[in-house]
C-alpha positions as CSV (number, residue, x, y, z in Angstrom):
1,X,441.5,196.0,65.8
2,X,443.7,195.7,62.5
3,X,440.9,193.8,60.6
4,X,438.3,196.4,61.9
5,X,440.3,199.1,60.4
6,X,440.7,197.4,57.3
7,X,437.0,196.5,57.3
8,X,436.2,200.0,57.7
9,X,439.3,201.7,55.2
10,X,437.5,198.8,52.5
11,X,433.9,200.2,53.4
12,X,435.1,203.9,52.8
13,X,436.6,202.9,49.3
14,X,433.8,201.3,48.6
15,X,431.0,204.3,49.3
16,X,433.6,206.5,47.6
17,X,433.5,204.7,44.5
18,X,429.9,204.4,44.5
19,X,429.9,208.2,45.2
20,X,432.2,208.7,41.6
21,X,429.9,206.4,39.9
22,X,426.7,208.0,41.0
23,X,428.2,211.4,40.1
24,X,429.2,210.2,36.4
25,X,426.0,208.7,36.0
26,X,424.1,211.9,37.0
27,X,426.3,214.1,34.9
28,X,425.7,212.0,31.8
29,X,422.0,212.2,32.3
30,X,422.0,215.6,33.4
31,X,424.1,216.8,30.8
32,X,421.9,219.9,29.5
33,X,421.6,221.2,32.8
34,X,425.7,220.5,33.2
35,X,425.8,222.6,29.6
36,X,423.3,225.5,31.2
37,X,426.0,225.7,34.0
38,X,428.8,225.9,31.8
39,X,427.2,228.7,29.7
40,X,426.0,230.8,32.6
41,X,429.4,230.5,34.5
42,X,431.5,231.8,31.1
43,X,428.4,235.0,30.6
44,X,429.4,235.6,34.6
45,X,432.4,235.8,33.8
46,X,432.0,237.9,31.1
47,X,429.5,239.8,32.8
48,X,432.1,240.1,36.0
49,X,434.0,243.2,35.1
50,X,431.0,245.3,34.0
51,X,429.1,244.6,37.7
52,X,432.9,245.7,39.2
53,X,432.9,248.8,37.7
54,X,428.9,249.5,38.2
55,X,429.6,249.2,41.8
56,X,432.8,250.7,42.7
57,X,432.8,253.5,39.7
58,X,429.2,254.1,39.6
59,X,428.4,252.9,43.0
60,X,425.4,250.6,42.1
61,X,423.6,248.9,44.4
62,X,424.7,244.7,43.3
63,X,421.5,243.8,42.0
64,X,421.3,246.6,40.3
65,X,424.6,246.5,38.5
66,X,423.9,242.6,38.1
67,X,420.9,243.6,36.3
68,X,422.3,246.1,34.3
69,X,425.0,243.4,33.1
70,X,422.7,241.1,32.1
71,X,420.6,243.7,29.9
72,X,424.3,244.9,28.4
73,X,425.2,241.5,27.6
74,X,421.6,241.0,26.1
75,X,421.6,243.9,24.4
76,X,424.7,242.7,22.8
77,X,423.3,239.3,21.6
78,X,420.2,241.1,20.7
79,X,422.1,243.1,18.2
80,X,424.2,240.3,17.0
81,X,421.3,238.1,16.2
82,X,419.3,241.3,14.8
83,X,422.5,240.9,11.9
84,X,420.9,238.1,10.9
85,X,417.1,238.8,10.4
86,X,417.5,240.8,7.1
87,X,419.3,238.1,5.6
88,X,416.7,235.7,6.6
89,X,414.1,238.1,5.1
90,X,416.3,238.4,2.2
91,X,416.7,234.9,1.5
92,X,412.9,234.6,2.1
93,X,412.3,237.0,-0.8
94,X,414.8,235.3,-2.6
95,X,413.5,231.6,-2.7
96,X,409.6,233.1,-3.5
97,X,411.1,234.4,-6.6
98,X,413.6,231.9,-7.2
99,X,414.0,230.7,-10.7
100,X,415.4,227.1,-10.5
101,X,416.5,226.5,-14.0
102,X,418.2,229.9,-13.9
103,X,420.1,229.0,-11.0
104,X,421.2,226.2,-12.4
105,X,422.1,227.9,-15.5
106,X,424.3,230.4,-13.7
107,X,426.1,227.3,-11.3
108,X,426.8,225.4,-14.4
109,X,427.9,228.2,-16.2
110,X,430.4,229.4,-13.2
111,X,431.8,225.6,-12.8
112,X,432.6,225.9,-16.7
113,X,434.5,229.0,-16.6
114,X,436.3,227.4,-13.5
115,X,437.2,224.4,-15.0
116,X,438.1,226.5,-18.3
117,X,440.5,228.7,-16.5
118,X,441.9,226.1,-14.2
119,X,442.0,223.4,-17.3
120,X,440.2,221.6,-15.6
121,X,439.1,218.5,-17.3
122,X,435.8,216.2,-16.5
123,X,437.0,213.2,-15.6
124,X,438.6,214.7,-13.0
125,X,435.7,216.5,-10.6
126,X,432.6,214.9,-9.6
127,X,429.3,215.6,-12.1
128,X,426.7,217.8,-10.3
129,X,423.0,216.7,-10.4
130,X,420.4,218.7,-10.8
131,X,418.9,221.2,-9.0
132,X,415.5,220.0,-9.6
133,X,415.9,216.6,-8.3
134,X,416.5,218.7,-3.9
135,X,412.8,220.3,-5.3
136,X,411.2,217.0,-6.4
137,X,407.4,216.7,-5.3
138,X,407.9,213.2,-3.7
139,X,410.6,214.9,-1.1
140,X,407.6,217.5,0.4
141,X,406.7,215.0,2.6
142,X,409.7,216.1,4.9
143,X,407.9,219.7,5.1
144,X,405.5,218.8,8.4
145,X,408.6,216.8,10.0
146,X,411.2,219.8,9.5
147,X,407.8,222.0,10.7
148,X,407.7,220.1,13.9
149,X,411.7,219.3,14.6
150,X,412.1,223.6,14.4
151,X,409.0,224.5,17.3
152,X,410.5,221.5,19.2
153,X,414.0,223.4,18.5
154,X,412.6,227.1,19.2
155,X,410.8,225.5,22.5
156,X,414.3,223.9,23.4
157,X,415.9,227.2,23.0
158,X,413.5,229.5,24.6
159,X,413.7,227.0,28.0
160,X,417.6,226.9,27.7
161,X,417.6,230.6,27.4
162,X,415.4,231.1,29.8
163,X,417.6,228.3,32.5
164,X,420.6,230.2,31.4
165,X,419.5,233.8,31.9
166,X,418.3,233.2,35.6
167,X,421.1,230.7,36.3
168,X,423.5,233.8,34.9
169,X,421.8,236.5,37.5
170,X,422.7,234.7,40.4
171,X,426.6,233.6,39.5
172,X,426.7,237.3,39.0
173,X,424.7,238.8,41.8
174,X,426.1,236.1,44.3
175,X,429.4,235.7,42.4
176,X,430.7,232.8,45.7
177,X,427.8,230.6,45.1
178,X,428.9,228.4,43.0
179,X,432.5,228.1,45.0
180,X,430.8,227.6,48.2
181,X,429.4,225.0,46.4
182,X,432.7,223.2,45.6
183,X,433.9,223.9,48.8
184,X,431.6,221.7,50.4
185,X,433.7,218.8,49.5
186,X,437.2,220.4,50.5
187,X,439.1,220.0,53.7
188,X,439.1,223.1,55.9
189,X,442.9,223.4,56.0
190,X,442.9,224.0,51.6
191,X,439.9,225.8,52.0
192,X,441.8,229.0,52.3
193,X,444.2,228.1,49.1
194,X,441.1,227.4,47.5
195,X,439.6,230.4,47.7
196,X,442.3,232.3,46.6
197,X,442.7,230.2,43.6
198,X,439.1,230.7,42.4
199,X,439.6,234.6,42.7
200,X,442.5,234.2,40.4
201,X,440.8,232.0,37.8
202,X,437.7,234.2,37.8
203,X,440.2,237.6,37.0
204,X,442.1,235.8,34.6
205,X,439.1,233.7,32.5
206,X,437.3,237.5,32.7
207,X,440.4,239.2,31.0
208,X,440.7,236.6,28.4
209,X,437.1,236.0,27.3
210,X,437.2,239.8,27.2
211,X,440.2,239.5,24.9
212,X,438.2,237.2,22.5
213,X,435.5,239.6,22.3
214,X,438.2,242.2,21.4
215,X,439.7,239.9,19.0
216,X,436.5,239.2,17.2
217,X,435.5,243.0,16.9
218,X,438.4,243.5,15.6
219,X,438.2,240.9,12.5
220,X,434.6,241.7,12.0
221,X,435.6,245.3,11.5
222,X,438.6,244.0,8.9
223,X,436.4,242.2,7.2
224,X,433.7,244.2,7.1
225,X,435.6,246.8,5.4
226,X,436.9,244.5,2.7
227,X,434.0,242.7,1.9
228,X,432.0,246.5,1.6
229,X,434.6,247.8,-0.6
230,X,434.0,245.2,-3.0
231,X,430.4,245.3,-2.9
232,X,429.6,241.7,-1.2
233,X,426.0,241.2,-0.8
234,X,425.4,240.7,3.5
235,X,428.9,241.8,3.9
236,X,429.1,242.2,7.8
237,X,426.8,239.2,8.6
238,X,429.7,237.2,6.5
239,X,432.0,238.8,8.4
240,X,430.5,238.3,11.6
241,X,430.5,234.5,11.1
242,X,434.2,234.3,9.4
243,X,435.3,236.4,12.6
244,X,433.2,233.7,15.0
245,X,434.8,230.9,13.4
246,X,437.8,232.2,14.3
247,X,437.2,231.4,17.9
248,X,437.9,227.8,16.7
249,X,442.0,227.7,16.5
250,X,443.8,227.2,13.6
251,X,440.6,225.0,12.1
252,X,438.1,228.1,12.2
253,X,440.5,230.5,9.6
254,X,440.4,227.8,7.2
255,X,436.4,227.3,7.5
256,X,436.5,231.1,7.6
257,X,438.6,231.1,4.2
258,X,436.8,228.6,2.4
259,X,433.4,230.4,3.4
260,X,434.1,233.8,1.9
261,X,436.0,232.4,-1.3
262,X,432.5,230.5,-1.6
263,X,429.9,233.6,-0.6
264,X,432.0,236.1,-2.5
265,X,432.1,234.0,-6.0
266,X,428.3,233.1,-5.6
267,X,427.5,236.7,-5.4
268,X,428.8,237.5,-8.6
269,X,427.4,234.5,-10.6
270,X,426.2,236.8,-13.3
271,X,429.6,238.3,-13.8
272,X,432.2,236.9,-16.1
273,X,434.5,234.6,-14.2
274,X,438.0,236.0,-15.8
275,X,437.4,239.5,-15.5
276,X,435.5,239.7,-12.3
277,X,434.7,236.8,-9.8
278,X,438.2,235.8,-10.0
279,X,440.1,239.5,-9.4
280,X,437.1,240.1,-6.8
281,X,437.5,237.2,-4.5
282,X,441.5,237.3,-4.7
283,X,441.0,241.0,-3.8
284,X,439.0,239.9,-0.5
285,X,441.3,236.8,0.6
286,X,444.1,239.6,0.3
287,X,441.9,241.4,2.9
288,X,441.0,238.3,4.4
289,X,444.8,236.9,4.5
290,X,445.6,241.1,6.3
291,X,442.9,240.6,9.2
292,X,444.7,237.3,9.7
293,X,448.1,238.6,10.2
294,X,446.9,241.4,12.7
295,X,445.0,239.0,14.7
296,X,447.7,236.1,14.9
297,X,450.7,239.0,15.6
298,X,448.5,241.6,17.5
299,X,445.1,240.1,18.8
300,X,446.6,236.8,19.9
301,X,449.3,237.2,21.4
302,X,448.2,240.2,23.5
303,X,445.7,237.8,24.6
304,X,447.0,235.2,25.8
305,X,450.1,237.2,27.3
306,X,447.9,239.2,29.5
307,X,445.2,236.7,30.4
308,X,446.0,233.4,30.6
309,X,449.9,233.6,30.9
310,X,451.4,230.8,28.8
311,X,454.2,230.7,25.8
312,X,452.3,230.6,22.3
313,X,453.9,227.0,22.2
314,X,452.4,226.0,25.6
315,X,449.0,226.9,24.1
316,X,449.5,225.6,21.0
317,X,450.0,222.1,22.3
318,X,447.3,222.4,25.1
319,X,445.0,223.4,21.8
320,X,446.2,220.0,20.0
321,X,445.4,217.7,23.2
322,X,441.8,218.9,23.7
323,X,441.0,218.8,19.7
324,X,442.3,215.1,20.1
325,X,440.5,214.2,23.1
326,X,437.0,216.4,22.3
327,X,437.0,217.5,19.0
328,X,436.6,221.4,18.0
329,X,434.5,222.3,21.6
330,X,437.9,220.4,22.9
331,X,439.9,223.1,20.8
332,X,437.7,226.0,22.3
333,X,437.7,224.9,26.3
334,X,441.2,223.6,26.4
335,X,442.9,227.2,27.2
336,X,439.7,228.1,29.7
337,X,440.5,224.4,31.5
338,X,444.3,224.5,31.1
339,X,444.2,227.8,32.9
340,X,442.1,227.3,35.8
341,X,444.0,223.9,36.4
342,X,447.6,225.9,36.2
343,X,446.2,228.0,39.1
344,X,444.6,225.4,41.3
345,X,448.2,223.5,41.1
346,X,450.0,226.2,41.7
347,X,447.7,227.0,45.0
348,X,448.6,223.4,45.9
349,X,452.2,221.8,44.1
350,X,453.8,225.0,44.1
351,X,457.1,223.7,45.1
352,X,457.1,220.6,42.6
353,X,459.3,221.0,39.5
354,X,457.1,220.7,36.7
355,X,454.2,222.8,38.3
356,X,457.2,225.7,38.8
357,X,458.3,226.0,35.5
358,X,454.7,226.2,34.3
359,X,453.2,228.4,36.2
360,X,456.0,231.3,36.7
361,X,454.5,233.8,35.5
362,X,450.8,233.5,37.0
């Protein structure tokens, strides 16, 4: 009987393992639909307070407030990409009528006055090529290639949209059906604590991507107002994308930095370097360096002290752990993660030490 029971504790380990294995393997083939998933289950979640109100304010039908979310939240993106389409016009206009050797007049000429004014000496900085050389006629070749990689991008992105949008309507019309899902593979007895625990993820991931759409807003209207004062060509599409690299801790300000320093002296090539790039783009990484200081003593900590619960310190090392293990997405998941994971131990090692210190406050 004892070597039957063996036999048989051996034979579950085994199918078990194989089970693991068969589920890493189809996640790492699968991985763009796993990405789809991912995508759709943050938009429900963002989506998730606009359907609440709809149907307990308003008293929408659910697939009518689920619809109306997902046009809201499209609307939204539509708008935010609609930033972008008269600087792609612009820059359209801008390359038919680009004069190459002027260009590289005005670069030179900038580099100079930097290296003037900074006494900066030659032998200390790289020597630029030329222009000319990125426009050579041998490297047109490349043309039909980049021609075919960007419809075999745009058809990519019109199926993922497409996958995400529908996949999106039902977490949000049938907001359980991805934790019935999960549940499949849970005892009955934790199925309750379960439960309960999803609930609590779902209110607190909602508050806080809410808080990070607050917290962009916010910089985007900082630095739109800076960079409009000064008279920076594009001025909210720059800040848009210095306030979305902010969503990338503690690398994205820097990226953010660099970027603006960059766009606002290139704006001004034709101005003296001295009198006006200089004093100009001090002026906007003054405004720049303000937005920072409201977001990391206002928007921050407001965010993470009424969404995800944890001390600045708590996040700040959580932040360091998943840049380590996956890079900047690491940096951008690891609160999301770290959260969800604080509740589900807390539904289920509430009385162990470690678990009670951290999670005191959720």
């Amino acid at each position: 009987m004892e070597s039957k029971n063996i036999s048989k504790g051996i034979l579950n380990a085994v199918l078990q393992l194989a089970l693991i294995s068969l589920g890493v393997f189809l996640l790492m083939e699968l991985s763009i639909i796993v990405i789809y998933l991912i995508v759709a289950a943050v938009i429900s979640l963002i989506g998730r307070p606009i359907v609440l109100f709809l149907k307990r304010k308003l008293k929408f039908s659910n697939l009518l407030a689920t619809t109306v979310s997902l046009l809201v939240l499209g609307g939204v993106l539509f708008g935010i990409i609609s930033l972008f389409i008269p600087l792609v016009i612009q820059q359209g206009e801008n390359l038919s009528l680009l004069n190459l050797n002027e260009l590289e007049e005005n670069l030179e000429k900038l580099i100079e006055e930097i290296k003037l004014f900074f006494k900066i000496s030659n032998s200390s900085i790289e020597q630029y090529s030329s222009l000319n050389n990125i426009f050579n006629v041998e490297n047109l070749g490349v043309i039909p290639d980049f021609l075919n990689y960007l419809l075999s991008t745009l058809g990519s992105f019109t199926a993922g949209l497409f996958s995400v949008t529908f996949i999106s309507f039902f977490l949000l019309k049938d907001s359980h059906i991805l934790e019935n899902a999960i549940l499949v593979f849970v005892n009955d007895k934790n199925e309750g604590q379960l439960k309960k625990s999803f609930e609590k993820i779902k209110n607190l991931l909602s508050r806080y991507f809410l808080g990070l759409f607050l917290q962009i807003s916010i910089l985007l209207i900082i630095y739109s107002i800076v960079l409009l004062i000064f008279g920076i060509k594009n001025a909210i599409v720059i800040a848009f994308l210095c306030a979305l690299l902010n969503l990338i801790p503690y690398i994205g300000p820097l990226i953010g930095a660099v970027l603006m320093i960059f766009l606002t002296m290139t704006s001004n090539l034709e101005a003296d370097f001295s009198s006006v790039i200089l004093p100009k783009t001090l002026y906007v990484m003054i405004g720049f360096g303000i937005g920072q200081l409201i977001d990391n003593f206002f928007s921050q900590p407001m965010i993470f002290s009424k969404s995800v619960k944890s001390h600045p310190l708590e996040i700040f090392i959580v932040i360091l752990v998943g840049g380590t293990l996956l890079g900047a997405s690491g940096m951008i998941v690891a609160i999301p993660l770290y959260t969800a994971l604080k509740v589900i131990l807390k539904a289920f090692l509430s009385e162990n030490k470690i678990v009670k210190s951290l999670t005191q406050d959720l």
